[in-house]
Steps between C-alpha positions, in 0.01 A plus 500: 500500500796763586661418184187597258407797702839581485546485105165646499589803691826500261319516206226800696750704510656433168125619389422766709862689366394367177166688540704834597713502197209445330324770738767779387581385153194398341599449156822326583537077486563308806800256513240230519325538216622271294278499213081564416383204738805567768423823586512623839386864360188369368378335800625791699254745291169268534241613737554135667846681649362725716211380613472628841387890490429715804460851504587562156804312481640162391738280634670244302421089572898539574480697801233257647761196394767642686282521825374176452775256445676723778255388745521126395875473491409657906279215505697254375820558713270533816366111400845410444604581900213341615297784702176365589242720359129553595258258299349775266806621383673194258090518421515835363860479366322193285237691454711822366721285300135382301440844408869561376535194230143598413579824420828373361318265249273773419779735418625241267180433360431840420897520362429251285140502364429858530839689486633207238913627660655301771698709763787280605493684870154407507581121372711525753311560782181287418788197489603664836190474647375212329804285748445772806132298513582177416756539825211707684269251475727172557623678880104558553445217486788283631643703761199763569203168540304725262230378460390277725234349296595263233867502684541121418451562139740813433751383754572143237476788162791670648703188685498281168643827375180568236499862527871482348364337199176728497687758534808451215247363288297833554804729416605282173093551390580886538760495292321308267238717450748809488715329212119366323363860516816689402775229413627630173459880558717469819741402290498749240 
């Protein structure tokens, strides 16, 4: 879990001083954009970039990235020293990490269906956070006792090890898709 929320929050900030070049040179190309489907500038001018508005402003999906795999590499190094922690909060870390590959896989979704460009930061991260859950929700479940219904069940899924095959297999049918969907203009 440290190590995807730590290349996550690598490749936040990556983004987020991506998004300020971009930010005070608009017209300029970003050392990531490799070609009309690897574009980092692209994705960085759809609305889906800024999504979060308050009071007139917009803050890039970066900004939030940095805070957030911040707070799970926290998380993860706490887990690692073995503090005992009050029921609800592996609960709401679970929970929390949910709404992150959600939003992750939406992201990507939108990159790719919508947007048609692929940010590599933003490859990056959903990657990131893709192996931040998997982790997440193996230490729920094995170390945490959470749930406690069904406990027999999940407890075999992750001692015979089939959350490692779920998961690699899961990663591999990302790619998959990524090389289907844009295989030859990648490469162009």
């Amino acid at each position: 879990m440290c190590l995807g929320a730590g290349v996550g929050l690598f490749a936040s900030l990556m983004l987020a001083a991506d998004t300020l070049k971009l930010a005070r040179n608009p017209n300029k190309a970003l050392g990531c954009d490799v070609n009309s489907v690897l574009s980092c500038s692209t994705v960085a001018e759809s609305w889906q970039a800024e999504i979060i508005k308050f009071g007139g402003l917009s803050f890039p999906n970066a900004f939030f990235g940095i805070c957030f795999y911040a707070v799970f590499v926290t998380v993860a190094v706490v887990g690692a020293c073995n503090v005992r922690l009050p029921r609800w909060f592996p609960i709401a870390t679970w929970w929390g990490g949910l709404a992150a590959i959600s939003y992750a896989y939406w992201l990507m979704s939108q990159s790719m269906f919508v947007i048609k460009a692929l940010c590599p930061w933003c490859m990056t991260m959903m990657f990131a956070t893709t192996v931040m859950f998997m982790a997440l929700s193996h230490a729920t479940v094995t170390v945490q006792k959470i749930p406690r219904r069904h406990r027999k069940g999940l407890c075999t899924y992750y001692r015979m090890r089939y959350d490692l095959m779920v998961d690699i297999v899961w990663i591999f049918a990302i790619i998959a898709l990524i090389f289907v969907k844009e295989g030859a203009a990648i490469f162009s």
